[in-house]
N, C-alpha and C positions, 0 to 999 in steps of 0.2 A: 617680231624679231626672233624667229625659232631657229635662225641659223646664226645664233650666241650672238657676246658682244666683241665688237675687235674696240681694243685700246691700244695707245701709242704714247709709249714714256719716253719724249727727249730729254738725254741727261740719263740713259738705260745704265751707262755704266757707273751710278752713282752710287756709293755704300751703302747707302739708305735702301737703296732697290730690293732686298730681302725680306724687310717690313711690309712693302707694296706688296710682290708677292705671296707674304704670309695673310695680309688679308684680303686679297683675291680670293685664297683657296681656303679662307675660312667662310667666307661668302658665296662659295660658290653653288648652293644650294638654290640662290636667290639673286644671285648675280653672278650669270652663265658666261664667264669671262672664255670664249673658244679662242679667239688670236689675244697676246699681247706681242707689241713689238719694240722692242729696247731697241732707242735711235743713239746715237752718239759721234763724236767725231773721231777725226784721224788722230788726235794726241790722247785718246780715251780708250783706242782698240783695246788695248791690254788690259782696260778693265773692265773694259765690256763683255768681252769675254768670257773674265774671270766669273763675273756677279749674272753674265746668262748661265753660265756652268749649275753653278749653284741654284740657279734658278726653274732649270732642268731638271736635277735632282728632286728639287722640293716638290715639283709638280707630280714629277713620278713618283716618288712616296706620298703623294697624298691620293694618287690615282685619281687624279680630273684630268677628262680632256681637253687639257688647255696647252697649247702651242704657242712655243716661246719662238719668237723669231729676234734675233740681231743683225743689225745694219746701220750701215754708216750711208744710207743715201733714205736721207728724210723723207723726199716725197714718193719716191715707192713705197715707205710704210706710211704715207696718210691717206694714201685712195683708200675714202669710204671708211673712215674711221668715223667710231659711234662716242668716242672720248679722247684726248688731246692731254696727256699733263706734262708738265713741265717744272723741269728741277736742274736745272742746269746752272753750270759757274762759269763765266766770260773768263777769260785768263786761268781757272784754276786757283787753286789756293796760294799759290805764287801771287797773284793779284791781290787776295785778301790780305794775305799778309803785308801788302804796299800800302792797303787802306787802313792797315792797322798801326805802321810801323810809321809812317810820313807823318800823322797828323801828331804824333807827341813829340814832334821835333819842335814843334810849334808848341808844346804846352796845349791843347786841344785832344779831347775824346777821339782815339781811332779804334772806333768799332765796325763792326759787318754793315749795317745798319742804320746807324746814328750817326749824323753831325757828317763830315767829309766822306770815309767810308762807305756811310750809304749813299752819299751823292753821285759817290764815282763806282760804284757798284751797280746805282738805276746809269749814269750814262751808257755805259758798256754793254748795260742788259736788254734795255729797253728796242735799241735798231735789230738785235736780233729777233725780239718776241714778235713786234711788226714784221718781221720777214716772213716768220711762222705764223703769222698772222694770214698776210696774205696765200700763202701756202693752202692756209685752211680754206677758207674762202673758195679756192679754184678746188682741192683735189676731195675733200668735206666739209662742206658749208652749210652741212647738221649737227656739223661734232660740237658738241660743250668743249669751251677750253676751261681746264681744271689748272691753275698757275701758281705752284709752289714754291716759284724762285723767288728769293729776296732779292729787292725788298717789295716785298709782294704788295701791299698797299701803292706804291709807286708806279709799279707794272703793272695794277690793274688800271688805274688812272690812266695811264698810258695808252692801253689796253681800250675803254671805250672811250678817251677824246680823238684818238689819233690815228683807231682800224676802224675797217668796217664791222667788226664782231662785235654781236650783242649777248652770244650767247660762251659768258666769261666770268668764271668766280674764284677769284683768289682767297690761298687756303693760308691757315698758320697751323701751328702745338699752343703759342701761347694761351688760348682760353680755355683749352681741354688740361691745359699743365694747371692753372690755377684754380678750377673747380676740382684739379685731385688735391691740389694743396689746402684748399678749404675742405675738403672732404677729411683729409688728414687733419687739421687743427680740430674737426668737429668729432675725429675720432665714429666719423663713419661711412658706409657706404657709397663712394662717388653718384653713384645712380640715384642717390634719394637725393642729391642736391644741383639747384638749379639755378644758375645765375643772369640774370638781366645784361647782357654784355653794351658795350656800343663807345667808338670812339674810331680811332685810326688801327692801322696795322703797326704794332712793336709799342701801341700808345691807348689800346683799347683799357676800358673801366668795366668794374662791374659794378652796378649800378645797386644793384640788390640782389641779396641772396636767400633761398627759399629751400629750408629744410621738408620734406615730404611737404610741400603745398604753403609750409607756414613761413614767413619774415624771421630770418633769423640775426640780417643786417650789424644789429647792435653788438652781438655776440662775436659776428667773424671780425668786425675793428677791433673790439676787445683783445681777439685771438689775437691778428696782425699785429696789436702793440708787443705784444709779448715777442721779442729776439729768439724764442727757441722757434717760432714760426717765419723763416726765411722768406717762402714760399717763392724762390725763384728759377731759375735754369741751369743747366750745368754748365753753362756758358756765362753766366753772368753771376758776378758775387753777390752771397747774400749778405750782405750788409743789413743790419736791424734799422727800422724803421723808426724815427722819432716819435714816441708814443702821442705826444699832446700833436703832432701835425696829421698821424695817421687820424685821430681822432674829429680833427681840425676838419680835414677834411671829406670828410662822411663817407668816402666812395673809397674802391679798392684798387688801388693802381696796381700796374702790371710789373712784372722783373724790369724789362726796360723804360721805365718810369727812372728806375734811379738816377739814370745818366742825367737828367734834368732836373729830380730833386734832391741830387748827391753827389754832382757834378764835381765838387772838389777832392771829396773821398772818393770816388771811381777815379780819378784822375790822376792819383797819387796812389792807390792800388795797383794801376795800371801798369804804369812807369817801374814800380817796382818786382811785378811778374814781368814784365817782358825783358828788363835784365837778370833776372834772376833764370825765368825758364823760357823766354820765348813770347811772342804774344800768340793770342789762339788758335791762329792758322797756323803758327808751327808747333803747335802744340797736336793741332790735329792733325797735320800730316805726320806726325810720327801713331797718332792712335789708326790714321790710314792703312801708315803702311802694316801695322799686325791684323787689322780687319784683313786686308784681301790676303795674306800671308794666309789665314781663318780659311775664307773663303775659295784657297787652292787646294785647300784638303779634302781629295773627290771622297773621301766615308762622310763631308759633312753634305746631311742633307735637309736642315733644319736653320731658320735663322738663329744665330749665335747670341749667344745674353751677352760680351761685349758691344756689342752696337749700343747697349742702351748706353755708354759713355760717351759716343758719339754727338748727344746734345738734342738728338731729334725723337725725344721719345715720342709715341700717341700719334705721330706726323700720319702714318699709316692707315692708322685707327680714321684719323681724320678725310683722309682721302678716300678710304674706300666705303666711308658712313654715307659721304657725300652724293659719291657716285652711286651707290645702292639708293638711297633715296631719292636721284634726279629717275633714275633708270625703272624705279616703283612705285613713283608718284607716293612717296612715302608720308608725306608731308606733316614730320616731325622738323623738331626746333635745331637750328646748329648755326652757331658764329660763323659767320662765313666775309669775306669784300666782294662785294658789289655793288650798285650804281645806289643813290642814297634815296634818289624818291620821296624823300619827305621822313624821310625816318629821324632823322637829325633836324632839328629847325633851324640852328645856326650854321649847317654845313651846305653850298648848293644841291639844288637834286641830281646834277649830274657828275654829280662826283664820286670818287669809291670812299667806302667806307667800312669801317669791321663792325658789325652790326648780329643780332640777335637775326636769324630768319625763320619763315616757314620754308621747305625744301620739298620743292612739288615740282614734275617732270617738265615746266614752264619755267621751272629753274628757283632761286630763292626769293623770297616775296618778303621786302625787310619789314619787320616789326616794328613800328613807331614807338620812338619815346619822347617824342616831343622837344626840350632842350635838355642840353649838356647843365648839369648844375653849374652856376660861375664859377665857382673855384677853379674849373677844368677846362673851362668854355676856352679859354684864352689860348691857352699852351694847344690844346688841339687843331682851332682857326688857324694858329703859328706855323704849326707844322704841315697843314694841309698844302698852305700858299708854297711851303718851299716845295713840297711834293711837286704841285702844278706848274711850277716853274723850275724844278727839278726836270721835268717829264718834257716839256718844250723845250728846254737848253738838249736832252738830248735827242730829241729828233728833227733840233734845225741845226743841230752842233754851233749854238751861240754860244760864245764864247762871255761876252756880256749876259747873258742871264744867265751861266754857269755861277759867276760872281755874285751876282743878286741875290740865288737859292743857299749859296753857303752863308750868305750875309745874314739873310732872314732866318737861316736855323739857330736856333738857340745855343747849340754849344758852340757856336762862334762868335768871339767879341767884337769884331770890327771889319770895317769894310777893307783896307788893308789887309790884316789880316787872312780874310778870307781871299782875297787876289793872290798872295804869295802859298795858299796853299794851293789853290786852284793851278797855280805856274808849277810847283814840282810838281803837282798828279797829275796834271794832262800828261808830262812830259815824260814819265813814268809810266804812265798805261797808254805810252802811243799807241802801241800798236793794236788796239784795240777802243779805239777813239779815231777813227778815221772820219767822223762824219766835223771834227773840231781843225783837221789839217789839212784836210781836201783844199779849203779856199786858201790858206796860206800856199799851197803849195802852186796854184791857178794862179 
């Protein structure tokens, strides 16, 4: 491949795109990035723009030659693309904020992710990934897709039941955020510590953890009990852990763990930020609008230390480790979703799953752990089924298994219940759910 790599970021005009680009051209020693191509659409041009601009700059101060190209017509930037990632938002944070705002009308967690929100966040997302799926297929049907959209667990599910693509691994922050937060509790070096990961995407465990080679397990529960150690996201509150259940339960949940073992204190934190400041999608579209405000200023040619308030730190770090390593046959370890192959004994093999991998140019090769301890078995199986029928409701737009997956996710109590939320968000993100009103409208 001595005529460099072409990459293809749909969702180019995302504030995040800075980060991608800062580690492009930190790689690029070892990962000859010559084309990337920021895709995006018609209600994005303006940002597109803005974050190519910037993106322009940064290349020419760092002197590679790498060539930023912007456009809004996806499949002239995917002939022969070597990489495929994806970071996009169906509706825009307008949308988020509906998934945030509808479900406390209800007494019910509205988050990005969790519980409703992320239901109606994979409906919306999902007919598009398939679109670009097929896309891939006809215009590169060698490119790795690299799929950073939430809820990315969902999307990769999606991803190999539902396309012809095998060659698909969905990325998070979350397990790179909390080997720096045990690296912080241990007061040392992230790079000397190494964590066993394995579970779902937003739901992933670390199973053990390994100071320079040794078990260090009993020490980071210790830490975890301790309230000065949050170790969560800037999106999710750190609420302290209850010492005897942190302990209780041997393994290290994730930030978004709380929503299901703190379900009444996030829910009543919730309620109280979102009258007080908004809930997070309006929270972020005002830290948006001073990014690209950032981001107009042709002397900046560097990404900006505001983005790390943005919520996505390490994202970058994680995307371009990935891609360097599929591209180097590198075959170092990195949490990554992919199809499960036996790595989980209680999960199917063909299902996704956030797992420990090897990372070799045949893509990630999960690391077996056998089973889930019981304590976590349960709540994981839980969430996997809403996933999978999360992921069928949205690409046959049933309307009946839309009901079912809200039903089966844990932060919702009743089958009721979940039908009358299901009735305001469909009707809320019509426009953007066409595969649910197609047949009413027939």
């Amino acid at each position: 491949m001595s005529k460099g790599i072409k990459i293809v970021t749909i969702g180019g005009g995302s504030s995040y795109t800075p980060e991608l680009i800062e580690g492009f051209i930190k790689r690029y020693d070892e990962l000859p990035v010559r084309e990337l191509w920021l895709v995006d659409i018609e209600a994005g041009k303006e940002k597109l723009e803005i974050v190519g601009n910037l993106a322009k700059r940064m290349v020419a101060k760092a002197g590679v030659p790498m060539e930023i190209h912007l456009t809004l017509d996806r499949r002239e930037a995917l002939k022969g693309a070597d990489f495929v990632t994806t970071q996009f938002r169906v509706g825009l944070l307008d949308a988020r904020a509906k998934d945030e705002r509808i479900p406390l009308k209800y007494n019910v967690i509205g988050q990005e992710t969790n519980g409703p929100g992320g239901l109606f966040k994979g409906l919306r997302t999902i007919p598009i990934i398939l679109d670009i799926c097929k896309d891939i297929e006809e215009l590169c049907p060698n490119a790795w897709l690299i799929n950073f959209t939430n809820p990315a667990g969902m999307v990769t599910e999606a991803v190999l039941r539902h396309s012809n693509i095998k060659k698909v691994v969905g990325l998070c922050n979350v397990p790179i955020g909390m080997r720096m937060g045990i690296a912080k509790a241990l007061k040392v070096e992230p790079e000397r510590v190494h964590v066993d990961f394995a579970g779902l995407n937003h739901m992933v465990y670390g199973l053990n953890v390994y100071l320079d080679g040794v078990s260090v397990m009993d020490q980071v529960i210790e830490a975890m009990a301790d309230p000065e150690n949050a170790m969560t996201m800037k999106n999710i509150s750190g609420l302290s852990w209850e010492p005897d259940f942190i302990k209780g339960v041997g393994v290290i949940p994730c930030g978004y763990h709380r929503y299901y073992y703190k379900t009444g204190e996030m829910l009543e934190e919730e309620h109280e930020k979102a009258a007080a400041e908004g809930t997070r999608a309006e929270v972020v579209q005002a830290l948006e609008k001073d990014l690209f405000e950032l981001y107009k200023d042709p002397n900046l040619d560097i990404k900006p230390p505001q983005l790390e308030k943005r919520g996505g730190a390490y994202y970058s770090d994680a995307a371009c480790n990935l891609i360097n390593s599929i591209y180097n046959d590198k075959r170092d370890i990195q949490p990554v979703n992919t199809r499960n192959n036996g790595a989980i004994a209680s999960i199917e093999d063909d299902s996704a799953v956030e797992v420990n991998c090897i990372i070799t140019k045949e893509g990630p090769k999960p690391i077996a752990v056998g089973d889930l301890p019981v304590a976590v078995r349960g709540l994981v199986q839980q969430i996997k089924s809403f996933e999978r029928v999360a992921a069928e409701a949205a690409v046959t737009g049933d309307y009946k298994k839309a009901v079912l997956a809200l039903t089966i996710n844990p932060l919702v109590q009743s089958d009721k219940l979940a039908k009358q939320i299901v009735d305001e968000m469909l009707e809320a993100h019509k426009e953007h759910l066409p595969q649910f009103f197609k047949k009413v409208e027939a």
